[in-house]
BAFI-3210 file (N, C-alpha, C; in Angstrom, 3 decimals, decimal comma, padded with zeros to 6 digits):
// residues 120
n [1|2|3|4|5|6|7|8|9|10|11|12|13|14|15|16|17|18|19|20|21|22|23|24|25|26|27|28|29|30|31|32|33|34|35|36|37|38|39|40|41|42|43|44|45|46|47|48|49|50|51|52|53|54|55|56|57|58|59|60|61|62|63|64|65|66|67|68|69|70|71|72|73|74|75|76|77|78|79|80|81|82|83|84|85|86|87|88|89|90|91|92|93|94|95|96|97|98|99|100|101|102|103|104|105|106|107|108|109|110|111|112|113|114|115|116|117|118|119|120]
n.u [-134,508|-136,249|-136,172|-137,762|-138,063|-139,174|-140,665|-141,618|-143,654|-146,098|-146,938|-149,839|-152,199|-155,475|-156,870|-154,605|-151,616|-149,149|-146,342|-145,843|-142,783|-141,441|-138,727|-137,392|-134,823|-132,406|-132,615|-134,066|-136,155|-138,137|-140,609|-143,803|-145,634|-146,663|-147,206|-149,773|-150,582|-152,295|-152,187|-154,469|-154,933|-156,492|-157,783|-157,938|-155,233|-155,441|-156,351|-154,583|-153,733|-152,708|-150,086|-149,605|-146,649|-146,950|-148,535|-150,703|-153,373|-155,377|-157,990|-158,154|-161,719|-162,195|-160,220|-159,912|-159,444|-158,635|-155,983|-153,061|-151,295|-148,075|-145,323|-141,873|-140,128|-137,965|-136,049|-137,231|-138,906|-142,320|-144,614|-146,803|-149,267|-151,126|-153,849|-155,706|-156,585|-157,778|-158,849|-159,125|-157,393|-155,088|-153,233|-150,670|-148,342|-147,777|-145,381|-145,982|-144,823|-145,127|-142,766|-141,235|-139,173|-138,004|-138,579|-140,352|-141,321|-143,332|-142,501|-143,418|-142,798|-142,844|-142,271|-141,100|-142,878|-144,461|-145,571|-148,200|-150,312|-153,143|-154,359|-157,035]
n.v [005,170|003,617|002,161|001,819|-000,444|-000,185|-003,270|-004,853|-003,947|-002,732|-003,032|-004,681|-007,028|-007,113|-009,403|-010,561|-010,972|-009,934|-009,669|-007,819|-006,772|-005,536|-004,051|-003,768|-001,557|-000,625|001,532|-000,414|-002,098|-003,575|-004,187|-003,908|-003,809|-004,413|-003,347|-002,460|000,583|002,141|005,024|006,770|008,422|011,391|010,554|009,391|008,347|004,888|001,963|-001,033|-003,584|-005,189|-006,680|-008,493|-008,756|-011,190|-012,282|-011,947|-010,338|-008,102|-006,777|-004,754|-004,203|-004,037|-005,934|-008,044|-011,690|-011,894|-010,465|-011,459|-010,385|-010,996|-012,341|-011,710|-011,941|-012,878|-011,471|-009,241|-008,143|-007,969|-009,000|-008,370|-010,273|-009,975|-010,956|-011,732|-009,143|-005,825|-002,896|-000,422|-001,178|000,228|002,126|004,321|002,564|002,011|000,896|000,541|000,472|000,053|000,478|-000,303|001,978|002,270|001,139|002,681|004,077|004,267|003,971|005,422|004,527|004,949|003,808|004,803|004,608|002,338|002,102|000,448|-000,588|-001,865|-002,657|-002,687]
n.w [-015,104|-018,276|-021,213|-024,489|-026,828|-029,904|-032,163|-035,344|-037,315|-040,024|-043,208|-044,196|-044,998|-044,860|-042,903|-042,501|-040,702|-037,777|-036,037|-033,068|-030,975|-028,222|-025,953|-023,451|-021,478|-019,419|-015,995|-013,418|-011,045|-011,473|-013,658|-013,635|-015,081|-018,653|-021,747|-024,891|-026,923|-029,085|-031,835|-033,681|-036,647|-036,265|-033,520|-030,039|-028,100|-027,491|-025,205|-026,267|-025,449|-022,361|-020,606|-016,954|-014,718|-013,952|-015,855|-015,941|-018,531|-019,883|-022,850|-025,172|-026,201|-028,921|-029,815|-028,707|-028,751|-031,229|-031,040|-029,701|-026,474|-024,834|-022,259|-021,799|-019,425|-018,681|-020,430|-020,369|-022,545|-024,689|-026,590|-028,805|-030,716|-033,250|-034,837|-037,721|-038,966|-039,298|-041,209|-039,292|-037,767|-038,047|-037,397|-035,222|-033,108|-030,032|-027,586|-023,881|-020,511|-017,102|-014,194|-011,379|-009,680|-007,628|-004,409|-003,301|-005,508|-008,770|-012,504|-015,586|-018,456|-022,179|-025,767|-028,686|-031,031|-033,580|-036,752|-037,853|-040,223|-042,576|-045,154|-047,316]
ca.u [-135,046|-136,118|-136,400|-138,467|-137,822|-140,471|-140,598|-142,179|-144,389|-145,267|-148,390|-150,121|-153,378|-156,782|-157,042|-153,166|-150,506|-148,031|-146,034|-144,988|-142,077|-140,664|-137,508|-137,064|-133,657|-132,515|-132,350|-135,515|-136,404|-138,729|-141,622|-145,117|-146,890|-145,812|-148,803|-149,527|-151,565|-152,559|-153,300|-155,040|-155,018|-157,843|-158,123|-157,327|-154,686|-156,600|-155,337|-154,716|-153,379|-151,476|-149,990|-148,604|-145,975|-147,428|-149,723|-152,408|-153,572|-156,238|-157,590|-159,345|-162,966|-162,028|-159,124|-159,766|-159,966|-158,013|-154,829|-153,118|-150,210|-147,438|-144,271|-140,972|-139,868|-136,437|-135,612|-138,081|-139,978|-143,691|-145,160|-148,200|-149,366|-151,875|-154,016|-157,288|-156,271|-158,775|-158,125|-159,670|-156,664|-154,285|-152,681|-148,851|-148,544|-146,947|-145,210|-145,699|-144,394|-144,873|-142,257|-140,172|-138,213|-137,101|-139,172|-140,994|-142,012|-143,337|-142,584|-143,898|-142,251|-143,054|-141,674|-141,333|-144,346|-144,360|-146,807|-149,057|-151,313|-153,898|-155,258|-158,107]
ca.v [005,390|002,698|002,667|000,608|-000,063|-001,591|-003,215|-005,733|-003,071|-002,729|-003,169|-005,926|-006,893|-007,347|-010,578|-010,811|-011,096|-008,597|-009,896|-006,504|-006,786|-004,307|-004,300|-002,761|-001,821|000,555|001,162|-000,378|-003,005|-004,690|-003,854|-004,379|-003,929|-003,697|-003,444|-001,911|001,251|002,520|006,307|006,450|009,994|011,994|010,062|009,727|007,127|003,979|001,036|-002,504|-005,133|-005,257|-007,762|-007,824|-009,478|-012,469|-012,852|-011,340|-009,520|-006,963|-006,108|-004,062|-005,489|-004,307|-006,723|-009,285|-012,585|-011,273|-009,931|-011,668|-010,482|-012,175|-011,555|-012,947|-011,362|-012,606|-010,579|-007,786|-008,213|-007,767|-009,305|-008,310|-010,707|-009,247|-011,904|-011,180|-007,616|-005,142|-001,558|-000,186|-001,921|000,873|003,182|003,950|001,240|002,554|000,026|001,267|-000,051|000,418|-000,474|000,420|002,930|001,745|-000,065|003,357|004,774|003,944|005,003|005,032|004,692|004,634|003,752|005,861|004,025|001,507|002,130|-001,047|-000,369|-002,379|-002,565|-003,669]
ca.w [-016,427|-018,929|-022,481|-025,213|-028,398|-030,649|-033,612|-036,030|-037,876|-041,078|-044,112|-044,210|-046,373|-044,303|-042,407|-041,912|-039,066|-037,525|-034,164|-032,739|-029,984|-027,426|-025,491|-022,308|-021,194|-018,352|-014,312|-012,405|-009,790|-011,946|-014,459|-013,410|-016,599|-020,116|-023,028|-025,961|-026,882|-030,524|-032,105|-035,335|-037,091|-035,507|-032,744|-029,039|-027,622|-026,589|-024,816|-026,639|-024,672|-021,287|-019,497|-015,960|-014,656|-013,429|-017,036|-016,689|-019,674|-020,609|-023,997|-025,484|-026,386|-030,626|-030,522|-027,775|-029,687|-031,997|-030,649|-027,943|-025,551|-024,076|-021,910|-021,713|-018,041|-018,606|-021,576|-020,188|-023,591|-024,917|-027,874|-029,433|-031,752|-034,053|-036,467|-038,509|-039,031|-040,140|-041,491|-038,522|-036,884|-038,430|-036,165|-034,376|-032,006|-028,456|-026,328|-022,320|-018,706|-015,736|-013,778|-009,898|-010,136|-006,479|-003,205|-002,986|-006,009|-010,192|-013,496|-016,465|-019,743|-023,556|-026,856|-030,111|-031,765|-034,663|-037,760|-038,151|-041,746|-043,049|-046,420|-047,622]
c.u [-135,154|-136,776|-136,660|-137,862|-138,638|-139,771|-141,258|-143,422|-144,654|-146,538|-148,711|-151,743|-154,297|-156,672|-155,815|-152,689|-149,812|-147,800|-145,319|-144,237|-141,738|-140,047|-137,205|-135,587|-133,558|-132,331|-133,344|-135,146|-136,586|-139,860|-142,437|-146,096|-146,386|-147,201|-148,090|-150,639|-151,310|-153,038|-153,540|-155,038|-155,881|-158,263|-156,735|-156,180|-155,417|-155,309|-155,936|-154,310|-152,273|-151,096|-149,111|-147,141|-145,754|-148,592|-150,570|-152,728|-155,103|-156,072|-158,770|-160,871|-162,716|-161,164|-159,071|-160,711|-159,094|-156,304|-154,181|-151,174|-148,901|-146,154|-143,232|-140,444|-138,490|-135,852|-136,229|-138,480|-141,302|-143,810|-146,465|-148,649|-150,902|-152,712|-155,605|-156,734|-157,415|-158,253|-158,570|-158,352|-155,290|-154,229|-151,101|-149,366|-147,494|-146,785|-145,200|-145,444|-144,696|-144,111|-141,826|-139,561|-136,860|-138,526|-140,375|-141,715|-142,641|-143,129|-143,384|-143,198|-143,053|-142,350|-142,243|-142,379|-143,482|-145,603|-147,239|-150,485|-151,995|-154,586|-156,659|-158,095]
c.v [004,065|003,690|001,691|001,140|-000,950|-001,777|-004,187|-004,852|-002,699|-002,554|-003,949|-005,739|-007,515|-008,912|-011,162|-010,868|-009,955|-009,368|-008,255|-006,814|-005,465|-004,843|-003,541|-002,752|-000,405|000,208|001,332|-001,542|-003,979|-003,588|-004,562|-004,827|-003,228|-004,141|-002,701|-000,560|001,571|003,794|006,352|007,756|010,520|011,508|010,249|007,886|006,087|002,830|-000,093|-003,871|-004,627|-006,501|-008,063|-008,694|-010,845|-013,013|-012,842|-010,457|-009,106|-006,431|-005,503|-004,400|-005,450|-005,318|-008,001|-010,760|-012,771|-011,078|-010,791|-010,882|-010,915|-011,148|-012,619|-011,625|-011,488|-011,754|-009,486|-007,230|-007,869|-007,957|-008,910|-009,155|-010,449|-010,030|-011,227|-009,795|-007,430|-003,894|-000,529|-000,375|-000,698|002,008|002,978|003,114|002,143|001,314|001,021|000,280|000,676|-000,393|000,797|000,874|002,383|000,859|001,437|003,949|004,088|004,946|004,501|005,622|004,739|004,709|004,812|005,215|003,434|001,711|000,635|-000,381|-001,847|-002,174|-003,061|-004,108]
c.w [-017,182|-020,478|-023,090|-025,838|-028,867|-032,145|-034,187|-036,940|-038,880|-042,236|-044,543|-045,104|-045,039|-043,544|-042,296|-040,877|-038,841|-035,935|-033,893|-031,260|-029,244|-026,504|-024,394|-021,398|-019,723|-016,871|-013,919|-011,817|-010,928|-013,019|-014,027|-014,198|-017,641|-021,184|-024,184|-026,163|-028,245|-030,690|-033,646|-035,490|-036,673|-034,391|-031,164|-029,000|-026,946|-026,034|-025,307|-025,688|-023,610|-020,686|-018,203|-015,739|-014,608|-014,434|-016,952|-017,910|-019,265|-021,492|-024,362|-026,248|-028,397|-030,695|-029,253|-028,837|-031,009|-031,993|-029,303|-027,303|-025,158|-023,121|-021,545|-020,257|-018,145|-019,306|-021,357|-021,631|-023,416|-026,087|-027,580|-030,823|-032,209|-035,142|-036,541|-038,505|-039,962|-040,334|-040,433|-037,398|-036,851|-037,415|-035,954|-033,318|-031,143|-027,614|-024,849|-021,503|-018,370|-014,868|-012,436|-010,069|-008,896|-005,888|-003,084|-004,368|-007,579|-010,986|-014,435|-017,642|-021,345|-024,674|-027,842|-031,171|-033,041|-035,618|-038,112|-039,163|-042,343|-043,610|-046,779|-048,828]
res [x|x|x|x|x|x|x|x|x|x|x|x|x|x|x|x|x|x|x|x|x|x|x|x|x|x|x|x|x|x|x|x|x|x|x|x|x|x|x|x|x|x|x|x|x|x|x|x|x|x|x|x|x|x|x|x|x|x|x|x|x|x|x|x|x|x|x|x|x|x|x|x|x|x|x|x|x|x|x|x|x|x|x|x|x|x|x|x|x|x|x|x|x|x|x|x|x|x|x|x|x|x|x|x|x|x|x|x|x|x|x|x|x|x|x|x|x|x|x|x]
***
């Protein structure tokens, strides 16, 4: 089992910052891929930024440019750093992994979401 915890989350004014972190603690091998995903009220869960183990990232084309990634592997971290914010940008933020459960199988985890608001 692993478990996130996010945080850095919060209301910010239009063209602002937000670093959002998550913390992954628990019994695995390793984590493969830890990102971020966003749900806005009426809407479906999309995916914002991932990045694997080895730093690759993928983002989503609204926030690429915008948003970048990162991972600290030792600390089994995930930053999302968040600049130019638009109100469009507003949603719960979801940290996810994927990580080994063992040599044979994956899981997949997620955090209790962080509210990220933007004013205009």
């Amino acid at each position: 089992q692993v478990q996130l915890v996010e945080s850095g989350g919060g209301l910010v004014q239009a063209g602002g910052s937000l670093r959002l972190s998550c913390a992954a603690s628990g019994t695995f091998l390793s984590i493969n891929d830890m990102g971020w995903y966003r749900q806005a009220p009426g809407k479906q869960r999309e995916l914002v930024a991932v990045s694997t183990s080895g730093g690759i990232t993928n983002y989503a084309d609204s926030v690429k440019g915008r948003f970048t990634v990162s991972r600290d592997n030792a600390k089994n971290t995930v930053i999302l750093q968040m600049n130019s914010l638009k109100p469009e940008d507003t949603a719960v933020y979801y940290c996810n992994a994927r990580y080994k459960k063992n040599w044979y199988a994956t899981g997949d985890a997620w955090g209790q979401g962080t509210q990220v608001t933007v004013s205009s």
